[in-house]
Structures are given as C-alpha cells and as structure tokens.
N, CA and C atoms as an extended XYZ file, in Angstrom:
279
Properties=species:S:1:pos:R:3:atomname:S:1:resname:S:1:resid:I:1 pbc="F F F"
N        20.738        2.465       14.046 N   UNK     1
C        19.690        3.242       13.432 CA  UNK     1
C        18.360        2.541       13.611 C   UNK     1
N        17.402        3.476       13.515 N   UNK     2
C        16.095        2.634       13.283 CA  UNK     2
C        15.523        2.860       12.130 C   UNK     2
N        14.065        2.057       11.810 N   UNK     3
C        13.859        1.891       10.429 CA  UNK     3
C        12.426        2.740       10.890 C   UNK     3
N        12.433        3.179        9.719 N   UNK     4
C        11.226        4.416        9.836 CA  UNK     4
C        10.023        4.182        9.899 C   UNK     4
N         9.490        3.064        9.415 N   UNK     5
C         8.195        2.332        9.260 CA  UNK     5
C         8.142        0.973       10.540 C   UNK     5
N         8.819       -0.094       10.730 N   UNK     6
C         8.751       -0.748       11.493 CA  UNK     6
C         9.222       -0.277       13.613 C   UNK     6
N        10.248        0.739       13.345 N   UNK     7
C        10.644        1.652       14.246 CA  UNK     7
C        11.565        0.619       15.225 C   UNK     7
N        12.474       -0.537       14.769 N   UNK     8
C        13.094       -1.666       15.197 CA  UNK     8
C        14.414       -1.142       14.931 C   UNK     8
N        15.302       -1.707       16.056 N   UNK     9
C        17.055       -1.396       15.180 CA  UNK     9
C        17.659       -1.900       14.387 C   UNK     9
N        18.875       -1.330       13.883 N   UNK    10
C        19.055       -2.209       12.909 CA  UNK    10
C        20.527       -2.053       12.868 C   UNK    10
N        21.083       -2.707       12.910 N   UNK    11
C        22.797       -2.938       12.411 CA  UNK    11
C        22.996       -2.748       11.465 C   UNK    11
N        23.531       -1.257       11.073 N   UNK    12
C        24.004       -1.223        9.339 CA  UNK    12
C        24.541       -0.021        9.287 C   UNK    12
N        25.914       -0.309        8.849 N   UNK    13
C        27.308        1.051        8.260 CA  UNK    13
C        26.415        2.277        7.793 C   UNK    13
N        25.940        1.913        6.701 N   UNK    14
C        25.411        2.883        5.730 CA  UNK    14
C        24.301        2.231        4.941 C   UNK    14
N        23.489        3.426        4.158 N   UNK    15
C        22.235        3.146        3.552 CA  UNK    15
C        22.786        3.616        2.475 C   UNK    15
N        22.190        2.479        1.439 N   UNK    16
C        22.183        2.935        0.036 CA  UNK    16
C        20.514        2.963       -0.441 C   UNK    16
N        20.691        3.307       -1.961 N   UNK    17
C        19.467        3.294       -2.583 CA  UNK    17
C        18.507        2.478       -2.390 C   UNK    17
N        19.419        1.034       -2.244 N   UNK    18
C        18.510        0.065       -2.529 CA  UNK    18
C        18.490       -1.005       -1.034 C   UNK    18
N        18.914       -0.536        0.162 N   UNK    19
C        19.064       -0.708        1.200 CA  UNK    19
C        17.722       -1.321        1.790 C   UNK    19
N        17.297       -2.148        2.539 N   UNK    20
C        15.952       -2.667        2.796 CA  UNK    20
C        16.552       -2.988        4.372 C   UNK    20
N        14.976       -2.826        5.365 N   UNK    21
C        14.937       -3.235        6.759 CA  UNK    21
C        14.758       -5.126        6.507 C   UNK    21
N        15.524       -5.443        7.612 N   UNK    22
C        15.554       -6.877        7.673 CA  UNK    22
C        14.632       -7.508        8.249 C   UNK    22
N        13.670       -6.358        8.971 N   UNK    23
C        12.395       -7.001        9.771 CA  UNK    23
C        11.446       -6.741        8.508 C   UNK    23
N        10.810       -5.526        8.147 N   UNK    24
C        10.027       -5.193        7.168 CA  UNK    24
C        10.039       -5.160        5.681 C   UNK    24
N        11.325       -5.105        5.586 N   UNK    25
C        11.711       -5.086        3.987 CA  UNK    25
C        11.485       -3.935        3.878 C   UNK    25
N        10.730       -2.873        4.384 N   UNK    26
C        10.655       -1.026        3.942 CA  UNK    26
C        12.014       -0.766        2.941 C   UNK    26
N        11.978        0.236        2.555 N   UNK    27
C        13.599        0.758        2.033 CA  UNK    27
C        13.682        1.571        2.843 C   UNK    27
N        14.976        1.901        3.165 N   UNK    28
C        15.389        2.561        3.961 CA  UNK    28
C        15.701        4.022        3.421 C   UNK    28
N        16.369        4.584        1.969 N   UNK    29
C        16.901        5.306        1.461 CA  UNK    29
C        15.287        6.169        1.046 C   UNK    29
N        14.678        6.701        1.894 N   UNK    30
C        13.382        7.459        1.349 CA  UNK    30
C        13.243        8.586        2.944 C   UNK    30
N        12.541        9.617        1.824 N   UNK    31
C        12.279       10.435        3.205 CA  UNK    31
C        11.923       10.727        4.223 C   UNK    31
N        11.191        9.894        4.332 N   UNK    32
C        10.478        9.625        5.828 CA  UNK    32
C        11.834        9.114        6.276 C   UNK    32
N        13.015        8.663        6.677 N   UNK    33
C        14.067        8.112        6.924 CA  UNK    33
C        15.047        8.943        6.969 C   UNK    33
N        15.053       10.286        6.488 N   UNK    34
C        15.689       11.474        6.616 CA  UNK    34
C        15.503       12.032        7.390 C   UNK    34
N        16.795       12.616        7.510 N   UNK    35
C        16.968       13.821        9.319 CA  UNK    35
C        16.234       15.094        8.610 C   UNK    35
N        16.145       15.214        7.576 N   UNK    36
C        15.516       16.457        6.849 CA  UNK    36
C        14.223       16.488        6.388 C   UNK    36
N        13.760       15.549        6.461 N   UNK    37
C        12.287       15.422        6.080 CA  UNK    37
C        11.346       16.076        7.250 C   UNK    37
N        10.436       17.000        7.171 N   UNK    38
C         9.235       17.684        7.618 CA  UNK    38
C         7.737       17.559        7.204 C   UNK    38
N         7.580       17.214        7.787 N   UNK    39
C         5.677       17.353        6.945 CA  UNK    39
C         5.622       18.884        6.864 C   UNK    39
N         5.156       18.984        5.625 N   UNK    40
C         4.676       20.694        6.001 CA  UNK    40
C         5.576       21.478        5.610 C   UNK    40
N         6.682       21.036        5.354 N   UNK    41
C         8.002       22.082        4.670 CA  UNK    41
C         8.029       21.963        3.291 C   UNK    41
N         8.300       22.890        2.443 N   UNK    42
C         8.370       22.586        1.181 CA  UNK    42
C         9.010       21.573        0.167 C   UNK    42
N         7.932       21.064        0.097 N   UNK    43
C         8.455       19.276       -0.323 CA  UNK    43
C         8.817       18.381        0.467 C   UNK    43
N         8.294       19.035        1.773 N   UNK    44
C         8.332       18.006        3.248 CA  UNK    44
C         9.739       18.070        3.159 C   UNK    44
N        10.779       18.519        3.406 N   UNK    45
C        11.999       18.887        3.583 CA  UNK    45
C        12.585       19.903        3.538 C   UNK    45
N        13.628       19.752        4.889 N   UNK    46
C        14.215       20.989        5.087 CA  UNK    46
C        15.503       21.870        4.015 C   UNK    46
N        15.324       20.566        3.355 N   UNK    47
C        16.635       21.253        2.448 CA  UNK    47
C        16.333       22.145        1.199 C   UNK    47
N        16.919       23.122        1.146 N   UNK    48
C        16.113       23.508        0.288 CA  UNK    48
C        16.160       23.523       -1.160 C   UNK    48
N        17.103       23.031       -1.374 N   UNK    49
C        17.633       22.749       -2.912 CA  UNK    49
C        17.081       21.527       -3.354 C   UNK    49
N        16.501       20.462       -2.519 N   UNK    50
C        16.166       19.827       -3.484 CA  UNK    50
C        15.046       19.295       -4.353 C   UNK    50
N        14.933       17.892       -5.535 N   UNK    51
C        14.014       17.920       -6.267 CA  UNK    51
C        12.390       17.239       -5.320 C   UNK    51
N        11.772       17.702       -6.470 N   UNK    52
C        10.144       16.778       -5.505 CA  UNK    52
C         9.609       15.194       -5.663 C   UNK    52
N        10.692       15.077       -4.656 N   UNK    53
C         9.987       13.271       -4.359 CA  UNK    53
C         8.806       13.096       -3.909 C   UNK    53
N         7.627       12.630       -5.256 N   UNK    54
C         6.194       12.476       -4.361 CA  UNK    54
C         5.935       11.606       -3.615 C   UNK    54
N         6.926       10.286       -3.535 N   UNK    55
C         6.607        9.496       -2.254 CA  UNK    55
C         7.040        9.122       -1.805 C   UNK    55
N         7.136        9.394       -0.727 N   UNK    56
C         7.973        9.973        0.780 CA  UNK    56
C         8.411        8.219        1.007 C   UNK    56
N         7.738        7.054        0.660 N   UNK    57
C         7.871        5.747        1.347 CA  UNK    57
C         8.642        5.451        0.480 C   UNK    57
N         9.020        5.462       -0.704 N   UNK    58
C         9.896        4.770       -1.488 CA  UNK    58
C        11.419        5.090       -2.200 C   UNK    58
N        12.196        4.177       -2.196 N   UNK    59
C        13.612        4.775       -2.565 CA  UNK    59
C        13.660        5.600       -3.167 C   UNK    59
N        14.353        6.479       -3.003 N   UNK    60
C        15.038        7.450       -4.002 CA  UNK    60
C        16.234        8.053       -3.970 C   UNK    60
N        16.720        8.872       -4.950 N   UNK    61
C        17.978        9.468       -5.647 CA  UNK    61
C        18.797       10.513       -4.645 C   UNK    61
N        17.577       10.730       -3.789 N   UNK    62
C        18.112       12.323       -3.397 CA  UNK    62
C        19.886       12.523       -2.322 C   UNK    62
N        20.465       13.193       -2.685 N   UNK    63
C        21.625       13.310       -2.657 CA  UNK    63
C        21.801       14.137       -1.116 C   UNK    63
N        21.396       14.982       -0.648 N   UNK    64
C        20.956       15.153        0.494 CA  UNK    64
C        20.542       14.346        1.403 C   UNK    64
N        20.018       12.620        1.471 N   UNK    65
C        19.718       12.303        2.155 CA  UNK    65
C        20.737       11.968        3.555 C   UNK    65
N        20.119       11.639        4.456 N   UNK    66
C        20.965       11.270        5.719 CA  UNK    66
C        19.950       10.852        6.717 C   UNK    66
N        20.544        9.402        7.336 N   UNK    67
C        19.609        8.863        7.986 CA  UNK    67
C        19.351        9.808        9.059 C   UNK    67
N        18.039        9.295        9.699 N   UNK    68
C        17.443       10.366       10.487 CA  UNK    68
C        17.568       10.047       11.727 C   UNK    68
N        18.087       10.777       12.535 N   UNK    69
C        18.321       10.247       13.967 CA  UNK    69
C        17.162        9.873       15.174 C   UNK    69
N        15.631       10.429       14.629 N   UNK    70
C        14.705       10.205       15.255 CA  UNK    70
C        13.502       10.008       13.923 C   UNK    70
N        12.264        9.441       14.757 N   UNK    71
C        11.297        8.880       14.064 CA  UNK    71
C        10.097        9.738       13.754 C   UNK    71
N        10.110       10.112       12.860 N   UNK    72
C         8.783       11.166       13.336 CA  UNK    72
C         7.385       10.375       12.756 C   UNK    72
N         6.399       10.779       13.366 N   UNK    73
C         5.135       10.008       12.774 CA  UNK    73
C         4.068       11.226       12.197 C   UNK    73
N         3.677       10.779       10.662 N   UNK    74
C         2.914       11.605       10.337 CA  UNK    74
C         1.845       11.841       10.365 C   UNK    74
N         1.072       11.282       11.441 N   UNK    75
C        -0.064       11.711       11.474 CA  UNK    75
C        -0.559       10.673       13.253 C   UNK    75
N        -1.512       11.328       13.782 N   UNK    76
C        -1.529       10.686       14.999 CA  UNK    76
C        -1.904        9.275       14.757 C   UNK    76
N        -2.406        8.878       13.694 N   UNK    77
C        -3.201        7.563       13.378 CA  UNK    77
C        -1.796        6.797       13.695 C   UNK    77
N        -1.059        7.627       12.991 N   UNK    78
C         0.216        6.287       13.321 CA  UNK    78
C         0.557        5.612       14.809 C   UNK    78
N         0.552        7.181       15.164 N   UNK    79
C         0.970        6.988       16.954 CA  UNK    79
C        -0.130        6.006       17.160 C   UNK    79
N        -1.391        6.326       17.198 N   UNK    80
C        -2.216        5.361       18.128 CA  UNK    80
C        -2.072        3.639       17.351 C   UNK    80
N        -1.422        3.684       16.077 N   UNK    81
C        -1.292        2.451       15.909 CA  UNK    81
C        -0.225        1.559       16.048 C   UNK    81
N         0.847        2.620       16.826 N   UNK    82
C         2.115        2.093       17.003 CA  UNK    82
C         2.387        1.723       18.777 C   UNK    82
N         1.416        2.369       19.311 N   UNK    83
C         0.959        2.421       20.483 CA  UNK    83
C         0.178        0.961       20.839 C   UNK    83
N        -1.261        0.607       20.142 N   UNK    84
C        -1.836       -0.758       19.812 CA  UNK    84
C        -0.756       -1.582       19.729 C   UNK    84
N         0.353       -1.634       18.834 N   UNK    85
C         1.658       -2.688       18.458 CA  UNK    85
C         2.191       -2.883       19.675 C   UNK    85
N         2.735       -1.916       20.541 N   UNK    86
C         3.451       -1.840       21.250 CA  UNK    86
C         2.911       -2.746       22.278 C   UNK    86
N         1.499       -2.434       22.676 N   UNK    87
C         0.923       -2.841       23.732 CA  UNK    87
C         0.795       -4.594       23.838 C   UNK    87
N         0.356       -4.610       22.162 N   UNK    88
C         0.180       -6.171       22.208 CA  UNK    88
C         1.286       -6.969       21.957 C   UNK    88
N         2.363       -6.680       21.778 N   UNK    89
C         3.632       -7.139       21.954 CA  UNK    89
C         4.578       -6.995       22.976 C   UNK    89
N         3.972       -6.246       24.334 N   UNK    90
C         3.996       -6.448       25.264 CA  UNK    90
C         3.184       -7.604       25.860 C   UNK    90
N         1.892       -7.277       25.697 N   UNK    91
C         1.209       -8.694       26.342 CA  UNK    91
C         1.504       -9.827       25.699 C   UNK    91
N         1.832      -10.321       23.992 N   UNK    92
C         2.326      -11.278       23.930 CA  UNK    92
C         3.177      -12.031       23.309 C   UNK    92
N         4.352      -10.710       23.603 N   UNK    93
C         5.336      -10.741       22.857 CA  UNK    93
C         5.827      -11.704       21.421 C   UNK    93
C-alpha cells in the first residue's frame, strides 16, 4: 500500500484506527486513504451511508473505510509540490 500524504510504500496486513506511516507518522485510517473518498461527493465520499468526518487527515471511526488503491491529490498545489519532492530527490537523493 501507499501512504496518502507521504505517497511511499509500506508493508502492512491491515490498517487500524490508530495505524501510523513509518516514514511520516500520517495516520493511515482517514479519508484521504480511502478507495471511497472524492472531493466533491457528498462528504467527499462515495459511500453513501456514511457519517461527516470534517477532517479528511485524521483518524477516524468510519466503518466503510478501505485502503485506497490509488492516491488522489486534492488540489494541484499538491501535484506541483510533489513534483518539486520528486525532482529534488532525484537530484539528491
């Protein structure tokens, strides 16, 4: 899997609540980290039953979750700053 914020792999069975990336410390168990999470969908998720988590970066309860098989970025700022990362950790690693 990868981790939603750092975008690194990671070796791990399963995510719990309180699950943390070993590079970033992020939590892992939040929606941005969900296969169901949408910007723009009601409550930024596709599911539709569930409750309103206002922030998308931090653990939570939701019972629906499931890690997300791809990364999505919410806003281009990210891209161009994940792009900058990329570049300079290419040049020096």
């Amino acid at each position: 899997m990868l981790c939603w914020k750092c975008k690194k792999e990671i070796e791990m069975d399963s995510v719990y609540r309180n699950s943390e990336c070993p590079f970033c410390h992020a939590s892992l168990h939040v929606c941005k980290g969900c296969q169901h999470y949408e910007s723009g969908a009601h409550y930024d998720c596709k599911e539709p039953s569930v409750d309103l988590v206002s922030d998308k970066e931090r653990s939570n309860f939701c019972d629906a979750f499931q890690v997300s098989k791809k990364i999505s970025s919410s806003s281009s700022s990210s891209d161009a700053s994940a792009k900058a990362r990329d570049a300079f950790n290419a040049l020096f690693g």
